[in-house]
N, C-alpha and C positions, 0 to 999 in steps of 0.2 A: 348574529342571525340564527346560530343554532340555541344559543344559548336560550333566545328569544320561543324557541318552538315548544309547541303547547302538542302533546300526544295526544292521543284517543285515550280516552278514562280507562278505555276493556281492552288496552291493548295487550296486557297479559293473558286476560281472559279468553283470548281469539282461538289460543293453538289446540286449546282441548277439542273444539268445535271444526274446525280442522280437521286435527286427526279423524274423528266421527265420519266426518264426510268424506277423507279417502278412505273410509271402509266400507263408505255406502255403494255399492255396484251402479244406482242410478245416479249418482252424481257426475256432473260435465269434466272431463276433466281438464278441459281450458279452464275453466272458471275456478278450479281447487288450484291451480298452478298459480293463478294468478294471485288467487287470496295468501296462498301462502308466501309467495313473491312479497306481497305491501305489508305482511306481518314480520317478513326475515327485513323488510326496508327500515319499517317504524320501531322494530327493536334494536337495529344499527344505531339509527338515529337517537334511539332513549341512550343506549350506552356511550353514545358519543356526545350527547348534553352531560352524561357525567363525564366524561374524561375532561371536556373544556371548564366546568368546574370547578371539578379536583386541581387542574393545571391554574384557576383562578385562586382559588381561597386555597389551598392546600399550603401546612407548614412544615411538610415534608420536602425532601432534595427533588426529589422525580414522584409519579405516579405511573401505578399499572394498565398499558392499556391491552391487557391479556384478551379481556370479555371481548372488546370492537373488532381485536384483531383476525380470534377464531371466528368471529361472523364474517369476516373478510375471505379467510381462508375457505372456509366454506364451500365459497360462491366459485373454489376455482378444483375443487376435488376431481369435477368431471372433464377439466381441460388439461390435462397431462401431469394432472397429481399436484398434492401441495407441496411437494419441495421440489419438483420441477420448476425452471425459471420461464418466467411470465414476460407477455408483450407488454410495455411500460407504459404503450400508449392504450393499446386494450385494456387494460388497468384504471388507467385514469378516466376513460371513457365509463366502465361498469359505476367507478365511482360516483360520476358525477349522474350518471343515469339512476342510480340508489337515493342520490340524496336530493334529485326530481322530484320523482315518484314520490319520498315521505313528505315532503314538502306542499306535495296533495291535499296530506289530512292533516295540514297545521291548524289546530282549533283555535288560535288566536287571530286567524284573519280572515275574512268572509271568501266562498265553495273559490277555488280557482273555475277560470275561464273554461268552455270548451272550445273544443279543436276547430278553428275556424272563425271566433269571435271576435269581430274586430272593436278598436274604439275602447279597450281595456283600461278601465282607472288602474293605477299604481296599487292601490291597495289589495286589487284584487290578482295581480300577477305573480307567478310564481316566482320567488326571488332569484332562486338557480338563474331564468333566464336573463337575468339582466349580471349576474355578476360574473357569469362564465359565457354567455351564447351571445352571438351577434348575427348580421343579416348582411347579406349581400343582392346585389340586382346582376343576374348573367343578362345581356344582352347582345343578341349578333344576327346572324345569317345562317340556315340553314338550306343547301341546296334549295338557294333564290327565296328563301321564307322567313321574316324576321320574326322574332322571336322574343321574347322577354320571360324571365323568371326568377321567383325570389326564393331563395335557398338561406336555413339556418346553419351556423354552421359553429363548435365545441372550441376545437386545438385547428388549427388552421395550418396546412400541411405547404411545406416548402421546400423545394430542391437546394440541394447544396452543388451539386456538379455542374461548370462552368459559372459559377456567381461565384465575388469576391467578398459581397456584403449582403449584409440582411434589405436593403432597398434595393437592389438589384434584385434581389429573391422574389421581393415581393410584386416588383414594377414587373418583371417575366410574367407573375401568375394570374396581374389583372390586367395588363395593357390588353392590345387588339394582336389578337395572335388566331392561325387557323385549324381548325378541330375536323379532326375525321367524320366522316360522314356514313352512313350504311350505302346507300349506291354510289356506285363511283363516276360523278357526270362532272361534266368540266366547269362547271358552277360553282366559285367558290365558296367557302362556309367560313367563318370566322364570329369569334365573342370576344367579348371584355367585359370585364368583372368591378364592381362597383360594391362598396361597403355603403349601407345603408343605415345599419346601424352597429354601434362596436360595444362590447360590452366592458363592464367596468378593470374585467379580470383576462387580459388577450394574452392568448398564448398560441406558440406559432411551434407546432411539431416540424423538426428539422431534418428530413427523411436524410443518414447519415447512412442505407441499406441499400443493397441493389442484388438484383442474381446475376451471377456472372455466369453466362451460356457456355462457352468453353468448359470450366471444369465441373458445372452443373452444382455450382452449391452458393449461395449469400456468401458476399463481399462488405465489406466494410466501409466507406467511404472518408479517408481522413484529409480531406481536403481544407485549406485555411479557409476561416471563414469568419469575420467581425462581423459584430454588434453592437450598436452602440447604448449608451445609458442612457439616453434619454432620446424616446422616437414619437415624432409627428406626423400621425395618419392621416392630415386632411387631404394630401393629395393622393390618396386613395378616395376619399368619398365622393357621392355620387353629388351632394349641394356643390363640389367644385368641377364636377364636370366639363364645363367649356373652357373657363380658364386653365386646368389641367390638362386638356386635350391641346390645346396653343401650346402650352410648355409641351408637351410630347415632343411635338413639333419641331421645338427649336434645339431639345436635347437630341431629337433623332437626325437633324442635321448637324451638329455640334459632332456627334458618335459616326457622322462619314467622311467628316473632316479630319476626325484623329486616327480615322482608319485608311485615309489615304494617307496622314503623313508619318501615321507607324509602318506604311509599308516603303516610303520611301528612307525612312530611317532603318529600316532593316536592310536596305541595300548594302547599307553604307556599312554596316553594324557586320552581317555577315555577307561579306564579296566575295568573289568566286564562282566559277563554274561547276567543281567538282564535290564531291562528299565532303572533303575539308572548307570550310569556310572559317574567313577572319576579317576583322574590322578595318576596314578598306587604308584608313591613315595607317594602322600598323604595318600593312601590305608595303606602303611606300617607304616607312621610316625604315624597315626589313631593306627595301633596295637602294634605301642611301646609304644604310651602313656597309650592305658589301659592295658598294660603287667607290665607297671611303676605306675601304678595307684592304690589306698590304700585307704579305707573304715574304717569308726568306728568301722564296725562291723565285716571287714573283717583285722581288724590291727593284728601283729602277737599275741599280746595278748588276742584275739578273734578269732582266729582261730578254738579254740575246745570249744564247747558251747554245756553240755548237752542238752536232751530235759526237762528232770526232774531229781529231786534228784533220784528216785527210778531208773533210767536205769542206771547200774551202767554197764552192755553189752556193751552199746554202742560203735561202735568201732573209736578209733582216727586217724579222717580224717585230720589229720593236714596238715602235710608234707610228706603224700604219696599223689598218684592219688586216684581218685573216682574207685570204684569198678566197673567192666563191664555190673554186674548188673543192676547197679544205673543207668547207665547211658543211658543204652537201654529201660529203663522203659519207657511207654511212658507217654507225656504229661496229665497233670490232663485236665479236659472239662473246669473249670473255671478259671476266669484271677486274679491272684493280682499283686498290684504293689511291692510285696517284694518276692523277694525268698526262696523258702521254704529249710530247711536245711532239709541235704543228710542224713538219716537215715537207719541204718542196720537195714538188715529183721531179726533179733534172737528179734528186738523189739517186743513183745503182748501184753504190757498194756498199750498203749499210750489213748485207750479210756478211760480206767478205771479212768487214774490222775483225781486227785483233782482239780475243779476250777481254785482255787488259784496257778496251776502250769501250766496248759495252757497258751502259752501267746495269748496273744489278738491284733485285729492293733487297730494302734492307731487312735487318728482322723486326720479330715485334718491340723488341726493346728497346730498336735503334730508330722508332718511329716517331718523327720532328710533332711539335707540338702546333699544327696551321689552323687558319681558317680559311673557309673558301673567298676566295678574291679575284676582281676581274685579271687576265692576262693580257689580255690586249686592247687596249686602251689610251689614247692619248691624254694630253694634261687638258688641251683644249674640250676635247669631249666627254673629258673627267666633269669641266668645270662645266657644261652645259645641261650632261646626265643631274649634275647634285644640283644646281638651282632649278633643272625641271622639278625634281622629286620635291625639293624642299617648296616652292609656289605650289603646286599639286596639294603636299601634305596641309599647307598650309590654308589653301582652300575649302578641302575635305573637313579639317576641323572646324573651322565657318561655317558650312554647311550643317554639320553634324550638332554644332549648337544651336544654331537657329531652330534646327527642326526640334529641338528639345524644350528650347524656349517655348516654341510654337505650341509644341504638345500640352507644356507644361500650362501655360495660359490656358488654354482649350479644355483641361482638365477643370483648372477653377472653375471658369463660365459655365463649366457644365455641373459640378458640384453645388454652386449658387443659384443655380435657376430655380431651385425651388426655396429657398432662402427668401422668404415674404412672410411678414408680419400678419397677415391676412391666412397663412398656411401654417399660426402654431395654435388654434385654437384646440386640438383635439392632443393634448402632450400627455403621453407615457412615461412609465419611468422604471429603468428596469427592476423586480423583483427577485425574482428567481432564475437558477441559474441550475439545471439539471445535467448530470454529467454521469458520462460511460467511458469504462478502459477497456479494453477486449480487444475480440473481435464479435463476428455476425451473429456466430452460435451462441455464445458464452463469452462474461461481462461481469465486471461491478459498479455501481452506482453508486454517485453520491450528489450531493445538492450543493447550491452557496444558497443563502436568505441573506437579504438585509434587514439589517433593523435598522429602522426609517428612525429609532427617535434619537439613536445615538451614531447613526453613519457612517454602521459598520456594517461588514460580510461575512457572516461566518458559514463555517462548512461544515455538514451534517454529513459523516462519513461511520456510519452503523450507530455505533456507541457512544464516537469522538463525535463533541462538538467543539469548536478551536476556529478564532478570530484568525480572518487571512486580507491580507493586501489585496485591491483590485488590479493589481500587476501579479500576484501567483493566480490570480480566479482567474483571466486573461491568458497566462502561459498555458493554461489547463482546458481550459473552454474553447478556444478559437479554433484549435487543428491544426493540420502542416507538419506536423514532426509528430512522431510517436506513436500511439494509439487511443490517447483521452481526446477528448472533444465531447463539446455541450450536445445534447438532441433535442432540446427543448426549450424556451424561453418563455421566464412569466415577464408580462408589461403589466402595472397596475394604472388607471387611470389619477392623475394627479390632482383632479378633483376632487375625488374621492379619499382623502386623507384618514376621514373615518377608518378606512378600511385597513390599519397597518398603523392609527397614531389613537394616543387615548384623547376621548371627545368627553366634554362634562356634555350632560341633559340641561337645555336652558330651562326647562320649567323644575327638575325636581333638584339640578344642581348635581348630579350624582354622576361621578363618573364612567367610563363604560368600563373602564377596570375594576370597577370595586362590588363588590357582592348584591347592593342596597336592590340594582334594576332583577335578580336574580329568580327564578319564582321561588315559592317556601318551599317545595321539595327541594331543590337543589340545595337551598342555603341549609337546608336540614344536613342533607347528605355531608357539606363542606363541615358543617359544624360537627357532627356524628364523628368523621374521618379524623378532625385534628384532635376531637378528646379521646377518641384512640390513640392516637400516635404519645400522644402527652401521658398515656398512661402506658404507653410501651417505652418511651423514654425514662419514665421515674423507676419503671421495674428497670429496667437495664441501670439505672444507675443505682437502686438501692442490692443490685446483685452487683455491681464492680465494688459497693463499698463493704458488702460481707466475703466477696473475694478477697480483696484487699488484709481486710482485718484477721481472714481468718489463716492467710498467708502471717502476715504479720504474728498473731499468734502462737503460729507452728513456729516460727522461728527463734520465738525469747519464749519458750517454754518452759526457763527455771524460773525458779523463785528464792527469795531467801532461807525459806528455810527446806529447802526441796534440793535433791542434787537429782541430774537427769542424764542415766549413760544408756545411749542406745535404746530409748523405749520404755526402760524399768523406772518406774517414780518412785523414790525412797525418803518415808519421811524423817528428818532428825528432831522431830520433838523432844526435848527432855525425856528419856523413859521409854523412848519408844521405837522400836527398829523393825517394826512390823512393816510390811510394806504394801503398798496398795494394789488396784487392780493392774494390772500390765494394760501400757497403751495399743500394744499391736497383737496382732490376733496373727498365730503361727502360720506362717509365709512358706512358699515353696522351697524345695532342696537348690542351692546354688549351684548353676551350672555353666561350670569352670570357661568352657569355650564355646561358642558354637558356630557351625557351620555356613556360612555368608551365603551359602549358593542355594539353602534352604530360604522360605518365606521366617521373617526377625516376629516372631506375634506375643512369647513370652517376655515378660517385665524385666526377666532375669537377664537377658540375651544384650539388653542394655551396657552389658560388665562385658564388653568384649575384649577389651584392651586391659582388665583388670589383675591377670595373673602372664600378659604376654610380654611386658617389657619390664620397665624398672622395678614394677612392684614386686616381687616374686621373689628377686633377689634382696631386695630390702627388709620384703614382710620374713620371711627365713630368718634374713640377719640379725632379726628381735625377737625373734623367737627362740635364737639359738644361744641369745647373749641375756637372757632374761631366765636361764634356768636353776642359777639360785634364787632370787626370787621365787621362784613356782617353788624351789623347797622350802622355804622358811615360812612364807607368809599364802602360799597358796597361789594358785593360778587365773583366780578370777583378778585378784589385784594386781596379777603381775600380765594380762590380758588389758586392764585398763591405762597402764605405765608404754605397754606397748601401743596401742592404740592413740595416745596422745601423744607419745613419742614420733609416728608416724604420720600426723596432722603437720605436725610441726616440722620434719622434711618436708614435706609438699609446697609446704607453705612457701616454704625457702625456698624452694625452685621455681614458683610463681615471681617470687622476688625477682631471681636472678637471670631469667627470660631476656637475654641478652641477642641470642643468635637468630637472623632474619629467619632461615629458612628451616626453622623447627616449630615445630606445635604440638604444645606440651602435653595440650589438650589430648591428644592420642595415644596420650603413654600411660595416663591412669584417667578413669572415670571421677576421683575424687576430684585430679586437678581442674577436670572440668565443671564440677560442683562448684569447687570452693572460685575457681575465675567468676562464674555468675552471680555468687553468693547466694547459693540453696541454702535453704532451711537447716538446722544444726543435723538436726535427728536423719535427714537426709547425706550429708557427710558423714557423719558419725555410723551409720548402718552398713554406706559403701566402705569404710575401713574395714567395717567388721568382718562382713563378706569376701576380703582380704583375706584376713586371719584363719577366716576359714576352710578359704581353698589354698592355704599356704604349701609352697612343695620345696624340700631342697632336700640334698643328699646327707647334712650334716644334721639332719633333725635327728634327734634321740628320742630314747621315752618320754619324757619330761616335756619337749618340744611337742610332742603329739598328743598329749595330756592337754596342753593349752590351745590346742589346734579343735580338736574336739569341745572345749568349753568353749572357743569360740562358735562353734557352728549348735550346743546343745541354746546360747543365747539367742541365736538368729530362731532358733524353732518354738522356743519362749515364748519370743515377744508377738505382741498383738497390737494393731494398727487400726484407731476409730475409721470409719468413713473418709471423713476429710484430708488426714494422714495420710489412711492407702490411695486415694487417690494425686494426691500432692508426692506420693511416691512414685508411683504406674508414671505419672506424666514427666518428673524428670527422667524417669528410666527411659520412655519412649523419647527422650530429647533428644541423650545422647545416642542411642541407638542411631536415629535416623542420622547425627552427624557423622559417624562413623561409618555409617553406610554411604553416604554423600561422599565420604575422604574415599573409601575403598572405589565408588564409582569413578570419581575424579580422577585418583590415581592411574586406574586402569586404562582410561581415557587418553591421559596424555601418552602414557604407554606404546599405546597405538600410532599415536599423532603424529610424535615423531619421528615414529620409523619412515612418514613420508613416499608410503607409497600409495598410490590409485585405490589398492582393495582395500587398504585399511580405513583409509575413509569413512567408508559406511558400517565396519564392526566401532569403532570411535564414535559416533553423532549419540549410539544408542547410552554408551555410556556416560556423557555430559549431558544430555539432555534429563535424567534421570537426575542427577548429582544436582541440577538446579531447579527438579520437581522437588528435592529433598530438603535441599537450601531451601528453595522460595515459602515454606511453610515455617521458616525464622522471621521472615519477611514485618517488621512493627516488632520483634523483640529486643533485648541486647544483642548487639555486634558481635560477642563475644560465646553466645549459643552455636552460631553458624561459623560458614564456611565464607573467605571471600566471597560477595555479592557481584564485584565488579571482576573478578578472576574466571570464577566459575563460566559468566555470561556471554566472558570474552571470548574463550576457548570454545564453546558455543556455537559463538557465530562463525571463528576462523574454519573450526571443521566442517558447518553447513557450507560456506563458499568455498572452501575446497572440493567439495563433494559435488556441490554442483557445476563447478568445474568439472570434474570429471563426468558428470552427466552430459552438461552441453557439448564436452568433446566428443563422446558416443554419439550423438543423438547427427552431430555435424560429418561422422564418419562415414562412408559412401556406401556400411556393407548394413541390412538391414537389421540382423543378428544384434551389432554392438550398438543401434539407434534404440530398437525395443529393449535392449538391459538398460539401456540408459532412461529410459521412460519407467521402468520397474523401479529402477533406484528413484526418481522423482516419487514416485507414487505412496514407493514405501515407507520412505523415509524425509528426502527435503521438505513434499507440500505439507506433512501433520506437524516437522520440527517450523516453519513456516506460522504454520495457525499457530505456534505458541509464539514468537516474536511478533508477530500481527498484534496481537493482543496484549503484548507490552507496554509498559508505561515508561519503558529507556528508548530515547531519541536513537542511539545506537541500532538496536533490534530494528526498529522500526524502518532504519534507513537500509542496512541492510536487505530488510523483507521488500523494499520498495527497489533496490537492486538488481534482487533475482528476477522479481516480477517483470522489470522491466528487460531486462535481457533475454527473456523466453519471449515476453510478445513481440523481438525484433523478429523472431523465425515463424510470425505472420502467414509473409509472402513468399513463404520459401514452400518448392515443390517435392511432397512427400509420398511413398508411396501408398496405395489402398490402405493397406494392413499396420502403417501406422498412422496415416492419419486419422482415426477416430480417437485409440490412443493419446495422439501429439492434443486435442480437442478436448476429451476429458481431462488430461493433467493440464491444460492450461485454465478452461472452466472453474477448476480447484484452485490453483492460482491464483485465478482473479476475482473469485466470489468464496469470502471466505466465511459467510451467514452460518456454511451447514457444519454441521456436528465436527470435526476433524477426527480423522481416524488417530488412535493411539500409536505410538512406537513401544516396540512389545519390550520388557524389563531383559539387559543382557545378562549372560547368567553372572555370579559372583566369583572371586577366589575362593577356593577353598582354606579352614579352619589352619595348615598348617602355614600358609602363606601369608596370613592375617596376621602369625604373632610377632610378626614386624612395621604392625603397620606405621608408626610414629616416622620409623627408618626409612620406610618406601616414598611417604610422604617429601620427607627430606631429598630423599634422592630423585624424586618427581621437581620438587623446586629448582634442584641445582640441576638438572636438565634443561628448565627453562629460564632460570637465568641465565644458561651460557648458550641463547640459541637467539634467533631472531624476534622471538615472540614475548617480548617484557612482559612482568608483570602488570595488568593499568590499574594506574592509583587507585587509591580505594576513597 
């Protein structure tokens, strides 16, 4: 249908004309609002014939819909700003009212109708109204005056509070119900609502909002609430009127019948007089077990228990009842846990007894293990008591199913009364499936779509599109638990197949998928866009293969007859020892360490680890063991002995990489070269750079002789383009891993100390270590740091952190609720936006953790001064579209604390393998 739409020739040409006229003082300015209103419509609608094009013929993954969307954005500047969050049904309304109005100046089908023309051919009707609007007949009584009226009507609005189902919903909002009236006469008024006609595209706004008058702000509504997939409106229309009105009838007697015998089953269900209530058979089964019930002290061998030897009166209350006496007496004032035995009044010496025949209670330890049980009772009225109860129980639950039964049929009959062959002509089928998690104020959205051709659901959630079961769209859409539920349902007519399935053209054969029906502008544009792309894909691939090659290149830089140390090309021709241009162009002074807690921006800064651990003592070592050399034959040869001499350890310790919890990586920059396999001249310059900051106490002259020709080579040599860049970029490699170890390090550091505050100095430093990592992310394993280590550690410190938020935020004093809302803001919701937008199942579930454990404190009573806070951090939580704020860079170690870092790392490891938190596989 859009794609179909023919624009105005001059619809560009409009806005200059436009502008002119609000500059003119005598123009209307109803009439420029308007003009410019169908010029901001019809270039929606131009840019939106290209997006569904692009999205047709495009052999691109996605397309931009940047252009439609800032005309969207637009139209909402004046209603609380564009990144303020929008009414969804206000939204859809502007929409569909946009794409009205352009649908005015479609030049391919003859003037639309005016307002009031009846008798309207198809050809000449706006389409909007038949694929979105439909028509209803109100009809009733108006204080004694009947009345009729036909009302058009977009998104069809329906209550969710007290309905269980979507017909329930809807049979409320058209049956015969009564409507308020402006005088108030005792005349009653009442309507009911009649679909006259439905349009192809029904959709039913599901008012999920209410104001709650108590605390004066929107409530949320999460009420259960189904839908079904496939729905039949004919007993909503106005052609089945009389026969629908009959069934009313017999459902609204059906509905006083299950409401008399749901109230007589509630008798039963809950009995009683008082605030406790219980289900009447239980009540009985309860008095036949203590009517069957027996005590130590109530066994029939303990039934007659004097009080002393000397009351020999006493009378035996065995196996008769209690005297009327006894039993009218009233309650003693004080309480014990044993009951006191029933004594005849002919007793007078009960104070008199001796000590020793008083009993006594006992203590708490010496207290018998009973249950309560009748005391006085015969066998005879034993037996008469348990077969009343048990006939009784036994009745009760007769009773109790019948009425069940009863219910249960009644329910059918009433589910089937609309069940007629005659009442499926008008079948729906669900579409759409719109969905919110929040609350009232703030919210995220997401969708389900079917696709009709392969009969599945998938869920449009920002960026993520991802195939879902119609049992997770159901847990998520219906309500009752949590805080998602649908607000809105598309029904598409199933007639209408076109609308959601590809159709061929019986006369041209063409299908509605394919380009042929398309006008020439568009199939221009389609055709325009893929010879761009074809020619942005060939330059991308003829630059990956001069990448490549000129990688490759750098790498086998000698030749046969060419030797290549560090830069210098020296040719051995016959004759000839002249030597050529230097490949590198004199480089900065090396510098030896630098400072972590500074910004890393020089090339050189890369060499962090290069004179801090092994190397330093080794580079010394050759230097010091190489000084006849330096006398006989000179220092440059005895520079290059050392130099390969010192390749060749490294090497070996790559080899020998035995031990889990070390990384070699950290101890020299070469070993991190040569693990990648860098380019030679790339090795080979990091040794150099070695030699040059060489420091040890046993160096001599001679040793600092060779120390200096190393560093006079480094200022020598000279580096083409491609080179120095192919150098800058392993330097910036390892830089960044080193800085990731140093972050990570400090990290865990934290972690484990395992307290409350440290939490939040810890997030900043992992979170950084895996901005650092994730920028390895598509290279060798072997550049980075654990993927799956780093990400781990990650998440354990955001949920501990927020643990300790939600303990603040739970605490009674308002002090520790707003720290606790400071630490969210600062820190969880931006580390948050970075797992949100993960592609680890991990992260993600996580992120779906916190979120939902903040929206349980919903319903919970906050005071002033935090609730707008508690409102904004949740807002951020649950709409994660806008920018996310950064977490600021924690500072670094300093330079003297760094020259171990290989060591630290190690001892970071063996912290966490001996602690709860394993390493997870990689």
């Amino acid at each position: 249908m859009v794609l179909n739409f023919v624009p105005p020739a001059n619809i560009h040409a409009q806005q200059p004309a436009q502008n002119a006229a609000s500059t003119n003082p005598s123009t209307n300015p109803s009439t420029a609002s308007t003009e410019v209103r169908e010029h901001r419509n019809l270039l929606f609608m131009s840019e939106l014939r290209a997006l569904f094009a692009l999205m047709l013929g495009t052999k691109r993954k996605y397309v931009d819909p940047s252009k439609a969307v800032e005309i969207l954005k637009g139209a909402f500047i004046n209603s609380g700003g564009v990144n303020s969050q929008q009414d969804v049904s206000e939204f859809t309304h502007k929409l569909l009212e946009w794409l009205e109005d352009a649908f005015k100046s479609d030049c391919s089908r003859p003037p639309s109708p005016q307002a009031g023309e009846e008798g309207v051919e198809a050809s000449r009707r706006n389409p909007m109204l038949d694929l979105f609007y439909g028509q209803f007949k109100a009809e009733g009584i108006n204080e004694g005056k009947v009345f009729t009226n036909q009302e058009t009507f977009g998104q069809y609005p329906l209550q969710i509070s007290g309905y269980e189902d979507l017909h329930e919903s809807i049979e409320a909002s058209m049956s015969h119900r009564e409507i308020e009236t402006v005088n108030h006469t005792s005349e009653k008024s009442a309507q009911e609502h009649w679909f006259t006609r439905l349009p192809h595209i029904l959709t039913f706004e599901l008012s999920r909002f209410h104001f709650n008058q108590i605390i004066g702000r929107p409530e949320k509504i999460h009420n259960r609430f189904i839908f079904p997939r496939v729905l039949y409106m004919d007993r909503y229309m106005e052609c089945n009127q009389a026969a629908i009105r009959m069934k009313r009838t017999d459902v609204h007697e059906l509905i006083q019948q299950l409401d008399m015998l749901q109230f007589k089953l509630e008798r039963y269900l809950n009995y009683g007089s008082g605030s406790k209530r219980f289900p009447l058979q239980d009540v009985l089964q309860y008095a036949l077990e203590f009517a069957h019930s027996t005590s130590p002290e109530n066994s029939p061998r303990q039934r007659h228990v004097p009080l002393s030897s000397n009351n020999s009166n006493i009378q035996d209350v065995e196996m008769t009842s209690p005297p009327r006496s006894l039993t009218s007496s009233p309650p003693s004032s004080g309480f014990s846990p044993y009951p006191k035995p029933l004594v005849s009044t002919v007793v007078t010496d009960v104070a008199m007894a001796s000590p020793s025949s008083v009993p006594t209670s006992p203590g708490p330890s010496a207290l018998p293990e009973t249950t309560p049980s009748p005391r006085h009772i015969t066998d005879t009225e034993l037996d008469i008591l348990q077969a009343c109860l048990r006939r009784w129980r036994t009745e009760v639950e007769a009773d109790v199913r019948d009425l069940q039964e009863r219910i249960a049929t009644l329910k059918d009959l009433k589910d089937t009364v609309y069940v007629d062959e005659h009442l499926m002509n008008n079948e729906y089928h669900l579409h759409a499936v719109l969905v919110h998690e929040g609350q009232a104020s703030a919210g995220h959205y997401w969708a389900y779509i079917l696709n009709h051709r392969r009969n599945v659901w998938l869920k449009f959630n920002d960026i993520s599109v991802t195939e879902v079961a119609w049992e997770d769209l159901e847990r998520e859409s219906v309500g009752g638990s949590g805080n998602v539920s649908a607000y809105c349902l598309m029904y598409v007519d199933a007639k209408r197949r076109d609308l959601f399935e590809e159709q061929e053209d019986e006369e041209t054969g063409c299908s509605s998928l394919s380009l042929d029906p398309l006008a020439d502008e568009l199939k221009q544009l389609v055709s325009e866009d893929n010879q761009c792309f074809e020619s942005e894909m060939k330059q991308w691939d003829e630059n990956k293969d001069k990448r490549a090659t000129r990688a490759a290149n750098a790498s086998t830089s000698t030749k046969e007859d060419e030797v290549v140390f560090l830069g210098e090309r020296t040719s051995l021709a016959s004759g000839g020892g002249a030597k050529t241009r230097p490949l590198m162009q004199p480089s900065s002074p090396v510098v030896p360490v630098f400072p972590l807690d500074q910004a890393l921006t020089s090339p050189q800064e890369a060499m962090v680890s290069s004179q801090c651990t092994t190397s330093d003592h080794a580079t010394s070592t050759h230097v010091s063991s190489l000084g006849d050399i330096i006398s006989e034959r000179g220092a440059e040869e005895a520079l290059e002995k050392a130099c390969t001499a010192e390749q060749e350890r490294l090497q070996g310790l790559l080899s020998n990489e035995l031990y889990p919890k070390r990384d070699v990586r950290l101890e020299n920059p070469v070993l991190y070269f040569l693990k990648n396999k860098a380019p030679r001249l790339i090795v080979q310059r990091a040794i150099l750079e070695q030699f040059a900051a060489a420091k040890g106490e046993n160096m001599g002259v001679r040793c600092q002789s060779l120390r200096t020709m190393a560093q006079r080579k480094l200022e020598s040599q000279t580096m083409e383009d491609l080179e120095r860049k192919i150098h800058t970029c392993w330097q910036e490699e390892y830089n960044n891993f080193c800085k990731a170890n140093a972050f990570f390090i400090q990290g865990i550091k934290l972690f484990f100390q395992q307290e409350a505050y440290v939490y939040q100095e810890a997030l900043p430093y992992f979170v950084h270590a895996c901005k650092l990592n994730d920028k390895f992310i598509g290279e060798k394993a072997e550049k980075a740091m654990d993927f799956n280590m780093v990400a781990h550690f990650r998440r354990q410190c955001l949920l501990q952190l927020n643990a300790v938020c939600t303990s603040q935020f739970e605490s009674l004093e308002d002090h520790e609720a707003l720290q606790g809302l400071e630490i969210m803001n600062d820190l969880v919701v931006p580390c948050l936006s970075l797992l949100t937008g993960s592609n680890v199942a991990e992260d993600t579930a996580v992120a779906e953790e916190i979120r939902g454990g903040w929206c349980c404190y919903l319903g919970r009573d906050v005071s002033g001064k935090l609730q707008d806070k508690f409102q904004d951090i949740l807002s951020k939580l649950l709409d994660m579209s806008a920018e996310p704020a950064s977490i600021r860079v924690p500072p670094l170690i300093h330079k003297h604390k760094m020259e171990n870092l290989s060591q630290k790392f190690t001892l970071a490891m063996g912290t966490i393998h001996t602690s709860d938190q394993p390493v997870p596989n990689t």
